[in-house]
C-alpha atoms as one frame of an Amber mdcrd trajectory, in Angstrom:
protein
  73.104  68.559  35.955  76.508  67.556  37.629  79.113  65.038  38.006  77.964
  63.752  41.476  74.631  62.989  39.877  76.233  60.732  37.005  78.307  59.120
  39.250  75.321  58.128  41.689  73.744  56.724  38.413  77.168  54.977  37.797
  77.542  56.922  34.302  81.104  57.221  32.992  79.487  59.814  30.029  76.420
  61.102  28.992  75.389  59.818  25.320  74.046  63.708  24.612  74.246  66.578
  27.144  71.546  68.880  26.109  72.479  72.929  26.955  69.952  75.317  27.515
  69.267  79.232  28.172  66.462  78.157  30.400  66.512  76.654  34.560  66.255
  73.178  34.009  62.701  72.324  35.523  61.475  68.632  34.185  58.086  69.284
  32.859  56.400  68.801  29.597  55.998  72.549  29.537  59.978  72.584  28.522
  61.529  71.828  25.704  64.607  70.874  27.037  62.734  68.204  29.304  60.456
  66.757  26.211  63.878  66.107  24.392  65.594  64.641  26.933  63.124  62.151
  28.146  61.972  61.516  25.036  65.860  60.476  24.013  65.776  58.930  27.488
  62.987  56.548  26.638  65.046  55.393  23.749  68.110  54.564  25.878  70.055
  56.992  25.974  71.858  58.933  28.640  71.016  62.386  29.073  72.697  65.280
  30.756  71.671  68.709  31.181  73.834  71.666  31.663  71.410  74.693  32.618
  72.389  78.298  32.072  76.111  77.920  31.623  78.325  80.724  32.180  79.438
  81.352  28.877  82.244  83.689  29.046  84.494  80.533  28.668  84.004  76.485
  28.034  84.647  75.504  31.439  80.935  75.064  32.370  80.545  73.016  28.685
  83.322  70.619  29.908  81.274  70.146  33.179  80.093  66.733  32.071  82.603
  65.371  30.171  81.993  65.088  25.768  78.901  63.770  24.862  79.585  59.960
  23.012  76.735  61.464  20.060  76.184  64.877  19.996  75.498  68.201  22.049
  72.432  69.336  22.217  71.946  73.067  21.959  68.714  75.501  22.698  68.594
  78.945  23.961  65.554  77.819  25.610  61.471  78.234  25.471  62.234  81.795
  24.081  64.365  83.480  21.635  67.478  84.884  23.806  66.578  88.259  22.187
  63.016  88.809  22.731  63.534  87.223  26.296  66.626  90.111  26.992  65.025
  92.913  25.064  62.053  95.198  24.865  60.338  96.080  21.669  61.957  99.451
  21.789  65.449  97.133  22.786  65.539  98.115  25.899  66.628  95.660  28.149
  64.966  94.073  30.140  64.930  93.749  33.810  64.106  90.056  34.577  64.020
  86.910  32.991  60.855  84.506  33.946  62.680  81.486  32.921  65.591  81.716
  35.355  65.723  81.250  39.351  64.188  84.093  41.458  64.187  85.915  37.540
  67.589  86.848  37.792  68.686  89.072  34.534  71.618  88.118  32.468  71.836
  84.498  33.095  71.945  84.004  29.287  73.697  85.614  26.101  72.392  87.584
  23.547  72.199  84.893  20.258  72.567  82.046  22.861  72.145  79.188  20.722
  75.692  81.007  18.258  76.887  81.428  21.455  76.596  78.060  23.212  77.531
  76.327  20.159  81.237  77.928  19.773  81.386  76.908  23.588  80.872  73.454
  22.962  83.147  73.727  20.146  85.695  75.208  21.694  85.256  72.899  25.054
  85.463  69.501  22.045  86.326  70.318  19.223  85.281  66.962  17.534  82.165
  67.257  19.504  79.188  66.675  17.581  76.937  70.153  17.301  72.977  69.959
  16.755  71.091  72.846  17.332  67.649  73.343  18.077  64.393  75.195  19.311
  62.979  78.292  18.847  65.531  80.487  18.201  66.977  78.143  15.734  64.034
  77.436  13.785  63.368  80.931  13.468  66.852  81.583  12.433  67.340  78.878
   9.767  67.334  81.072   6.721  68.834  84.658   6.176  66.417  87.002   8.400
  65.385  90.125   9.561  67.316  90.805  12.703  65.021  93.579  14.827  67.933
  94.365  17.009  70.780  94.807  14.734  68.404  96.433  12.164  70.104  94.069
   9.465  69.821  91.158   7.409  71.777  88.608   9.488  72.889  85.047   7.863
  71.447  81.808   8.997  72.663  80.883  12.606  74.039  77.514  10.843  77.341
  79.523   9.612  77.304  81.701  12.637  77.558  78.763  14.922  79.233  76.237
  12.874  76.830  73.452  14.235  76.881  70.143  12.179  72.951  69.723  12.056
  69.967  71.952  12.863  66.767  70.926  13.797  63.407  72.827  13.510  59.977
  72.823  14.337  58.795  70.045  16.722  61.605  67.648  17.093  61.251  64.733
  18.881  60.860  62.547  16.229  64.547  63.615  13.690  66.522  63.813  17.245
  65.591  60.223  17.890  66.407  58.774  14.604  69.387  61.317  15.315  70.584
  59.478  17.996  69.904  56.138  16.681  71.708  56.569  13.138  74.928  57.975
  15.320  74.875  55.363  17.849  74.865  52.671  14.906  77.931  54.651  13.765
  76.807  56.493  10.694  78.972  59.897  10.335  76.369  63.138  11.221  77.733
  64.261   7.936  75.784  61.683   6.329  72.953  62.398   8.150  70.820  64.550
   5.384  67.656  62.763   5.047  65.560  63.641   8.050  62.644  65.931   7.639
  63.072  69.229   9.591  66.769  69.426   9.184  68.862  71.942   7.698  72.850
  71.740   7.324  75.514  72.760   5.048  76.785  71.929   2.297  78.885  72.970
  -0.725  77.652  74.498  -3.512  75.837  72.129  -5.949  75.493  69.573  -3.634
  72.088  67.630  -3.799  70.794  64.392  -3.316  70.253  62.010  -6.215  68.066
  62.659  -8.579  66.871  65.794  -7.116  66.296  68.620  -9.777  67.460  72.351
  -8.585  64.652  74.920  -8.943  64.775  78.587  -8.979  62.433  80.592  -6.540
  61.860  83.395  -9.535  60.518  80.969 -11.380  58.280  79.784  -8.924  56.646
  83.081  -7.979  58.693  85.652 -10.203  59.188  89.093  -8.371  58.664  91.435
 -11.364  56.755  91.719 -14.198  55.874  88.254 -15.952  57.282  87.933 -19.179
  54.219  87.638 -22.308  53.223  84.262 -23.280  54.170  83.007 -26.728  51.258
  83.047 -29.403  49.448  80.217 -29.359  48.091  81.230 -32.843  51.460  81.579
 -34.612  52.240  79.596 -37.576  55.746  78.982 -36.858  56.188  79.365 -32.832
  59.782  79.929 -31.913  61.383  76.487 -30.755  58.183  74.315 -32.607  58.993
  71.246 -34.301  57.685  71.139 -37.786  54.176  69.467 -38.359  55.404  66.263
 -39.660  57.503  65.704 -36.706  54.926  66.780 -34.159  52.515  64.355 -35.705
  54.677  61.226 -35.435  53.974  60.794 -31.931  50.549  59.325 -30.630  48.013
  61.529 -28.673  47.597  59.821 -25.302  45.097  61.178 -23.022  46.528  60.952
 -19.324  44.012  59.872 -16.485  44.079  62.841 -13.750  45.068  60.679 -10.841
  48.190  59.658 -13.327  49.183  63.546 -13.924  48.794  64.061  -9.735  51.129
  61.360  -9.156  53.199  62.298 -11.830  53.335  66.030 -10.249  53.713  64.576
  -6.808  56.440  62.685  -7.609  58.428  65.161  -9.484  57.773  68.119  -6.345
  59.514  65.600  -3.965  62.672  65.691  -5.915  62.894  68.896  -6.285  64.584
  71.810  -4.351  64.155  75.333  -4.347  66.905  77.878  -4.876  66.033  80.776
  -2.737  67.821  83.918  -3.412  71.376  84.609  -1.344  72.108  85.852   1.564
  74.192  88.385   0.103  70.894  89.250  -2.544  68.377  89.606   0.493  70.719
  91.683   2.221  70.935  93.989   0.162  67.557  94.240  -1.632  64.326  94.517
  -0.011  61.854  92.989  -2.938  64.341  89.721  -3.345  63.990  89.579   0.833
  60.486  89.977   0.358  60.166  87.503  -2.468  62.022  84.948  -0.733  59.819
  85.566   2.641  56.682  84.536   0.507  58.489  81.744  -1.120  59.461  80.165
   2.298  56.466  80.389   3.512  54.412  79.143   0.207  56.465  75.699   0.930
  55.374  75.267   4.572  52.838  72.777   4.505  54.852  69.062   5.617  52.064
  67.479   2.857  53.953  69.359  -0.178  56.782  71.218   0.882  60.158  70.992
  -1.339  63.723  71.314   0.309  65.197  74.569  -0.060  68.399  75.789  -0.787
  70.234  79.498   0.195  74.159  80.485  -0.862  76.096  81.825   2.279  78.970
  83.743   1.000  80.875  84.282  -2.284  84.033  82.798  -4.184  86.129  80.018
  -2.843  84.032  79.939   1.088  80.842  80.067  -0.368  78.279  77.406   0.953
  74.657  76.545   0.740  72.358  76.043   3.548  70.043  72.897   2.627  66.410
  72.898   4.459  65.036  69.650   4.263  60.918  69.948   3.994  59.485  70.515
   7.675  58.484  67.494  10.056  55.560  65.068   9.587  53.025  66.250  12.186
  53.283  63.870  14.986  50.098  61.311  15.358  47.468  61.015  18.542  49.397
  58.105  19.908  53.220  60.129  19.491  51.705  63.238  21.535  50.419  61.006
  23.888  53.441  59.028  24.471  55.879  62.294  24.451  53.649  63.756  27.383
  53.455  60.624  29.010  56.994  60.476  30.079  58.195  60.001  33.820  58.538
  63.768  34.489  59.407  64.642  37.806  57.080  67.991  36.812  59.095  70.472
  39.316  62.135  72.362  38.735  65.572  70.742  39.572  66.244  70.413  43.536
  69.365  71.993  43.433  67.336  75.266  42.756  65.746  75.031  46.739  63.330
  77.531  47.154  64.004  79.720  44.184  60.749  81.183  42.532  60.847  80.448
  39.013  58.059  82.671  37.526  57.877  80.614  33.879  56.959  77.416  36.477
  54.899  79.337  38.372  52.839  80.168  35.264  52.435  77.147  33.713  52.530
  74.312  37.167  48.684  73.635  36.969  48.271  73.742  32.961  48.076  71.326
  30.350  48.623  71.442  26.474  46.342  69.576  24.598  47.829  70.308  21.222
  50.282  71.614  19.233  50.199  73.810  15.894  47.432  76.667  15.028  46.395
  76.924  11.195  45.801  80.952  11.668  48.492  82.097  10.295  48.532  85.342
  11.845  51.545  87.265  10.594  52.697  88.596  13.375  52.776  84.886  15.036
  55.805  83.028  15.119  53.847  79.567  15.737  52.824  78.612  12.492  56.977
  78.450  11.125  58.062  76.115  14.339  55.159  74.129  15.329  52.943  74.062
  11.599  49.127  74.448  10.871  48.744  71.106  11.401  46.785  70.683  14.484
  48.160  67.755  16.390  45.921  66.682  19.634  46.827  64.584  22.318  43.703
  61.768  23.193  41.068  62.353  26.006  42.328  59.763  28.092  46.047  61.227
  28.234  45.206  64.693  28.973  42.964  63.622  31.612  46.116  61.070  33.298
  48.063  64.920  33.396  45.119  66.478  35.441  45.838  63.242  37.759  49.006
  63.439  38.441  49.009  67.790  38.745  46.355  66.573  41.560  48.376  63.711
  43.192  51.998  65.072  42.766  52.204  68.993  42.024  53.011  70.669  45.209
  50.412  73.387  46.227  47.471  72.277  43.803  44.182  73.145  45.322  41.600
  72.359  42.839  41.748  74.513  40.020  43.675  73.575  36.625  44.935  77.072
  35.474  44.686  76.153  31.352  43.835  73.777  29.396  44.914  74.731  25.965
  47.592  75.138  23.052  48.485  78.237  20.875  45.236  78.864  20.364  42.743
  77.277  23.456  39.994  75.923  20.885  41.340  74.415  17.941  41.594  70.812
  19.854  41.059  67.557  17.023  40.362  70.493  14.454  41.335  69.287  10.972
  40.966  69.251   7.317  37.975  67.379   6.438  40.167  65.829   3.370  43.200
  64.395   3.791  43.908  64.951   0.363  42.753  68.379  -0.005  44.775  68.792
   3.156  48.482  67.568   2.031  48.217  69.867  -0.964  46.822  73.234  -0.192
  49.107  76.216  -0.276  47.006  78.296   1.975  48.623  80.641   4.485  45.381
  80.300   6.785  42.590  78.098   7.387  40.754  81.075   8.489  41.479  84.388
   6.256  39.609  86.048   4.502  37.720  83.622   6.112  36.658  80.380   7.468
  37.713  77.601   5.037  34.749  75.401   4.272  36.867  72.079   3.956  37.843
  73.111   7.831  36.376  70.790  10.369  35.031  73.629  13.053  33.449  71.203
  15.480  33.855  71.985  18.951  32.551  68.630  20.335  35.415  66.658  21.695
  36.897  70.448  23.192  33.260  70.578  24.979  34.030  66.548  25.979  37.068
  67.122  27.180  36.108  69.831  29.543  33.280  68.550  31.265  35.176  65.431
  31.554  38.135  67.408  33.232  36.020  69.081  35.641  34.555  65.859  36.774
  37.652  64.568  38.456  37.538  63.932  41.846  39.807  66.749  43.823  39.236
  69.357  40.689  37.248  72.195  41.785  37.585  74.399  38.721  39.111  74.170
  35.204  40.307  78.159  33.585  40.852  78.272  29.786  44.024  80.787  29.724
  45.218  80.535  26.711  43.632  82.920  23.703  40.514  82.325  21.935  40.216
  81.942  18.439  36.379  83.761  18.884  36.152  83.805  14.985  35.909  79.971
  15.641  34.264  79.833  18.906  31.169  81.875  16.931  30.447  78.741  14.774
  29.506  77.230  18.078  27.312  78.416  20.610  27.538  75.180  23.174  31.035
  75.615  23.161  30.979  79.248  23.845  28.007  78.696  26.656  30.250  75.659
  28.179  33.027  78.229  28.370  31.623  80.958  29.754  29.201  79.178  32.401
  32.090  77.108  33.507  35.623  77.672  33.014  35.552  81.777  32.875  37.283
  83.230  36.278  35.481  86.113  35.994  38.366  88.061  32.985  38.735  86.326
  29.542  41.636  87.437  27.367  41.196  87.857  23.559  42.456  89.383  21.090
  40.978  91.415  17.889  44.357  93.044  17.523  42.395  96.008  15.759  39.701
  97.912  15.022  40.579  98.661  11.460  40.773  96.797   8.170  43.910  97.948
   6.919  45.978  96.657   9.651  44.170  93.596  10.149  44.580  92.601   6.808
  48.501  93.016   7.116  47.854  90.533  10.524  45.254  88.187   8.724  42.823
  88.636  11.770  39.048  88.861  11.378  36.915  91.940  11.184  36.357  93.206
  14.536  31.872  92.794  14.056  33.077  89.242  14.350  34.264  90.052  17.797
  31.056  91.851  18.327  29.325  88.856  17.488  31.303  87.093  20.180  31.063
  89.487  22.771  27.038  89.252  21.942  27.049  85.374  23.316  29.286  85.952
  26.073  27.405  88.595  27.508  24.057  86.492  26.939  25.568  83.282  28.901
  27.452  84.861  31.534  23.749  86.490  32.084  21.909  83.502  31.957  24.925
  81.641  34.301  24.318  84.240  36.677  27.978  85.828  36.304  29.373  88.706
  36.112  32.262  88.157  33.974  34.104  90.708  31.419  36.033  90.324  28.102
  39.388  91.895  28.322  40.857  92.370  24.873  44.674  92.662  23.732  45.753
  95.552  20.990  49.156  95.597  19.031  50.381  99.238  18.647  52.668 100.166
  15.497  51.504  97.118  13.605  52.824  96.975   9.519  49.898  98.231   7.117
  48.772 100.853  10.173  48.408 104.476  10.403  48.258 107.314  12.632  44.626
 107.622  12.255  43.936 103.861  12.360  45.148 103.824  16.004  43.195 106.981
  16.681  39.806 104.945  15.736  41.243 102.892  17.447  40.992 105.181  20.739
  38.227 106.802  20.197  36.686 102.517  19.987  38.133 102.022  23.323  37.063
 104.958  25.402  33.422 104.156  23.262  33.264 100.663  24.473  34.942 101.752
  28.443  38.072 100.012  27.920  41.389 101.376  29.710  44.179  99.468  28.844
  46.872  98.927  31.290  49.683  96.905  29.785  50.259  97.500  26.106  52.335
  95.971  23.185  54.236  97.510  20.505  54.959  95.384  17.073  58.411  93.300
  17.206  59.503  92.374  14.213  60.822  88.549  15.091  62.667  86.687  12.891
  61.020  85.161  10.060  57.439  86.412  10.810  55.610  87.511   7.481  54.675
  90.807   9.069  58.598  91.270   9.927  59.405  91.283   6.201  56.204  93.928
   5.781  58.261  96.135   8.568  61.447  95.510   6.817  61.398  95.624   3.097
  57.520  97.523   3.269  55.973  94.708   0.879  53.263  92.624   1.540  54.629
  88.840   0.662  50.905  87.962   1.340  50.645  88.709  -2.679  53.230  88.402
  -5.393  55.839  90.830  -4.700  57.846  93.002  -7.491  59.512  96.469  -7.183
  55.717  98.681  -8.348  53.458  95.550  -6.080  51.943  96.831  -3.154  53.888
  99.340  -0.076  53.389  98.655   3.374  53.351 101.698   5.268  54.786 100.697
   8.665  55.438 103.019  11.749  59.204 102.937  12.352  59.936 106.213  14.249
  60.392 105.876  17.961  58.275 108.663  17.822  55.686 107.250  15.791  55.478
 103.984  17.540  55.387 105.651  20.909  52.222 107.518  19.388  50.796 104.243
  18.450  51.185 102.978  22.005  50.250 106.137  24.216  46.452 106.405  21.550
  46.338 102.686  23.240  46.649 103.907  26.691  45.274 107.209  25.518  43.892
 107.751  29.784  47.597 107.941  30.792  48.187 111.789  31.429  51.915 111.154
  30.556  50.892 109.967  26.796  48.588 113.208  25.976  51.151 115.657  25.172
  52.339 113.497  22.607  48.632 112.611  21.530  47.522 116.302  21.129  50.524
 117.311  19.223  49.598 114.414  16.558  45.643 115.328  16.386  46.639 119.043
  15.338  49.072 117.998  12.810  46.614 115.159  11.648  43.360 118.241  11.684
  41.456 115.963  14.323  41.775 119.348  17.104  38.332 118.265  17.485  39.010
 115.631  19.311  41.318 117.692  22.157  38.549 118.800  25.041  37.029 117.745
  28.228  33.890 116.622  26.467  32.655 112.464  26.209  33.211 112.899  22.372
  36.947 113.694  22.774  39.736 111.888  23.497  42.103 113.632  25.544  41.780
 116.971  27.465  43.039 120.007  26.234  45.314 121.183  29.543  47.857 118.340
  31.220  46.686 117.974  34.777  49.637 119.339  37.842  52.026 116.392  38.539
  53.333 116.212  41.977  55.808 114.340  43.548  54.717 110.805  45.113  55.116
 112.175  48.644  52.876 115.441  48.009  50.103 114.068  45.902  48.879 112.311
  49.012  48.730 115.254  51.431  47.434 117.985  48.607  44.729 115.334  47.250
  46.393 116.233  43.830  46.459 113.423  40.893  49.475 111.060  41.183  51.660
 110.215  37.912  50.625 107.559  36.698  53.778 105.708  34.337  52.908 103.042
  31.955  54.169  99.982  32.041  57.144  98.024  29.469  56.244  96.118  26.967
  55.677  92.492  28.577  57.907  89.762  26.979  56.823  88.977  24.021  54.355
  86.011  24.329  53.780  86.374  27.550  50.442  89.147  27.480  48.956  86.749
  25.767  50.891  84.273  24.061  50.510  80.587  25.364  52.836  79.976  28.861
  55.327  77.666  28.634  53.118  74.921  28.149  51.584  75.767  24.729  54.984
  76.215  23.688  56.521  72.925  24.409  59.486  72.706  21.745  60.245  76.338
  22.322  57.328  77.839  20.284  56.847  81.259  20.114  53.151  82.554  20.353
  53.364  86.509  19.181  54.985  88.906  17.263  53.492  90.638  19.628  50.639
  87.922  19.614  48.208  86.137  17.848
């Protein structure tokens, strides 16, 4: 963090100085502090520089050049969704910075700590890194510009990017440079991307073309298989001179595997996507087609035209890192507080996540509004029994103000612990988007049994009084299993569990992949039953998205009408945000549906756009707030629902607006107060995994998940 600090270690220069968005707190939580001890493990010299003021390199010359490389994140969240609203409006604090001070960080930080750097050394190596980066490796979507923006790779002129959980390319990273191999040579790790010029490719790798893969547009008709004299056919004669050899199957698998692993995939251009919605869409499904780490190809995408055109190379994503490589990432020498020179600055990201543990990394639901799936994979990768339960130790023994109760024990999604593919095989080459939609897979493994383990173990530890389960349920799961669900409820329930059905309606939760909401029903069934039979009172509290792609006025107002049925008054709300590279992004952008093959007459997404339209969406959510019924009643006349406007149970909101009066009257005239609704919450933090589930930087929602 300073100079005085490497000179009390007797350092003459750091080996990699890792810059982040984020206060520098050393906890597994971080992704900054996972990458640095990790590297430091390895032998190598780390220094952070925390929240530089970037209006000039100064603060990136603070350490001296790195001997290997910068390391660049804009921190656990992307600078944008952590600055802005949904609506862009900024916001007022940042959780992730000392007492939550606003405007600590850039807009784009990673573009814009990487021109620092380079501008503080030039012949400074670049690597760039976490959320926002993975996100941003391709042409995307860009919510707050309202345009297709390049990849950040040309934007920030880094040397290397690295996506998805990292720990394992930034090692070899730092091992291939300190042996004095030339980052430029560097183009063989798995979850890289870089650039290079056009028709560069490794050897023996054979270019393919996206349209050919999944062609946007009408297929062109098969030749006849019955004609005498197909066009291209050797004659008889010829064809006959060869011998008929019958190939064994596991032969032609091999064969197929082998060839897919030398081949790369030409996505459309930048300046194609740009400019036309279908190839944006088309190139969205492709991406996302080649996401599994078992059978993904590398990728390719042109940047630019003529003489300064270049390609952005994506090498396939990372290997999904073993029991034993969790376990030894978490089990690092973390000092688990923020840095001292913070004092007694509250640090509202630490505060959330000081008494929680992740268990695993990945979720294989593949919810389109989620940014999880692109960064951290479906892969679920679990940390072992005995590690998790060292963490709850040392929370006990060395967190300052633990008294008893372990706030979350969980991941992206809180029950998907050890889950897996019950075939390896079938595993490494399925295509599927999600494990659980339409629904459940039947070559998932669904047991809940080393989850249920795991918790009664946890609680057992001497000085633990109670272990919560914050993070959100995947109840579609939890169903399948009525022990877990009774183990849950009866012990680690603080009276409130969060989840999330999202919707009440098909059509939009087909557009978000989520489960029907009778499955929720089902779910709601148990919990009631166990928190009975536990002797609890406990209640479900469930999470909506307003202004979702695929949803309509009238979906959100049976939407309503299910809340005030079931007694539910939301209080804080969240409207759609299209994040970068999200599946349901490219539904609010180009209005296809990538979920199916896309062409210029497939499928329309109707998505609400309007600021009037998605404030609609959001005041039918909160449709008890007096300040949202103007707006509702105008849209139930024009829709021909006026039956629903009346002071009756059956309707929805009244037909007169109740007197406001000012703060200091309502009091003394025993008159209604105004009641405002609150801002859109960051997104991922309503109900998107604290810090902790996302370790590397992960994003949970696009609102959420």
């Amino acid at each position: 963090m300073s100079r005085a600090e490497m000179d009390a270690l007797g350092w003459d220069e750091c080996d990699i100085i890792i810059v982040t968005g984020d206060a520098y707190i050393d906890h597994p939580s971080f992704g900054m502090a996972l990458i640095g001890r990790a590297l430091e493990a390895q032998g190598f010299r780390v220094g952070i520089i925390s929240q530089p003021d970037w209006h000039s390199a100064d603060a990136f010359r603070g350490l001296g050049k790195p001997r290997l490389f910068y390391g660049i994140t804009a921190g656990n969240m992307d600078s944008m969704i952590n600055r802005y609203t949904a609506d862009r409006k900024p916001r007022s604090d940042d959780a992730y910075t000392p007492d939550a001070a606003p405007d600590k960080r850039p807009d784009r930080a990673v573009v814009v700590y990487a021109q620092r750097a380079r501008e503080a050394y030039p012949d400074a190596n670049i690597v760039i890194g976490s959320i926002e980066a993975s996100l941003r490796r391709i042409a995307h979507y860009d919510h707050w510009s309202e345009k297709v923006r390049r990849s950040v790779l040309p934007d920030s002129k880094a040397d290397l990017l690295v996506f998805g959980s990292g720990e394992r390319a930034v090692i070899a990273l730092a091992h291939r440079l300190a042996a004095g191999e030339p980052i430029e040579a560097i183009r063989d790790l798995r979850g890289t991307a870089f650039m290079v010029k056009p028709g560069w490719r490794p050897e023996g790798f054979v270019e393919v073309a996206s349209t050919d893969i999944d062609r946007p547009g009408p297929v062109e008709p098969h030749s006849d298989p019955y004609a005498m004299e197909p066009v291209g056919a050797t004659s008889v004669a010829q064809s006959t001179t060869q011998p008929i050899r019958i190939i064994p199957a596991a032969e032609r698998v091999a064969a197929r595997r082998a060839a897919r692993a030398q081949q790369v995939i030409r996505l459309p251009a930048y300046e194609v996507v740009k400019d036309d919605k279908v190839m944006y869409a088309h190139a969205s499904r492709t991406f996302h087609l080649e996401s599994n780490p078992g059978n993904a190809r590398a990728m390719v995408q042109a940047h630019g035209v003529g003489p300064g055109c270049r390609d952005v190379w994506l090498n396939p994503p990372p290997l999904p890192l073993s029991t034993e490589e969790m376990d030894w990432v978490f089990g690092q020498p973390y000092a688990r507080q923020p840095h001292p020179s913070y004092g007694e600055a509250r640090i509202p990201a630490w505060d959330m996540i000081r008494f929680s543990i992740n268990i695993m990394r990945g979720c294989f639901g593949g919810c389109t509004f989620c940014s999880i799936t692109e960064h951290e994979g479906r892969i679920i990768q679990s940390r072992s029994e005995a590690s998790i339960l060292k963490e709850i130790e040392e929370i006990r023994d060395r967190t300052p103000g633990f008294t008893g109760t372990i706030s979350d024990l969980g991941g992206p999604t809180a029950n998907m612990y050890r889950m897996a593919c019950k075939d390896p095989k079938i595993e490494s080459s399925c295509r599927r988007l999600s494990c659980v939609f339409p629904g459940i897979c039947e070559n998932l493994g669904t047991d809940h049994g080393p989850l249920i383990q795991l918790y009664r173990k946890a609680r057992a530890i001497p000085g633990v009084k109670k272990v919560l389960i914050g993070s959100g349920l995947r109840y579609d799961l939890a169903v399948r299993s009525p022990e877990y669900v009774k183990e849950l409820v009866t012990h680690h329930v603080g009276g409130l569990l969060k989840i999330a059905p999202e919707h009440t309606e098909d059509g939009p939760l087909d557009k978000m992949m989520k489960p029907g909401i009778g499955t929720y029903d089902r779910f709601k069934e148990m919990f009631e039953k166990f928190s009975k039979e536990a002797g609890k009172k406990q209640h479900l509290i469930p999470y909506f998205i307003a202004a979702h792609p695929g949803t309509t006025d009238e979906d959100m107002v049976n939407l309503a009408l299910w809340l005030k049925g079931n007694n539910f008054r939301l209080d804080q709300v969240q409207t759609f945000m299209p994040t970068p590279m999200a599946m349901a992004t490219t539904m609010y952008h180009t209005g296809k549906n990538p979920l199916r093959k896309v062409s210029a007459d497939s499928e329309v997404v109707d998505t609400p756009k309007s600021g009037r339209q998605r404030r609609l969406h959001k005041a039918l959510l909160r449709y008890h707030d007096p300040e949202g019924w103007p707006l509702i009643r105008e849209a139930l006349r024009a829709m021909g629902r006026a039956d629903l406007i009346g002071a009756q149970p059956r309707h929805l909101v009244p037909r007169d607006q109740p007197v406001i009066l000012e703060r200091g009257d309502a009091g003394k005239a025993g008159g209604p107060r105004k009641r405002g609704g609150k801002a859109d919450s960051p997104v991922g933090a309503r109900r998107a995994p604290p810090p902790a589930r996302r370790a590397a930087g992960a994003v949970r929602r696009g609102t959420g998940k």
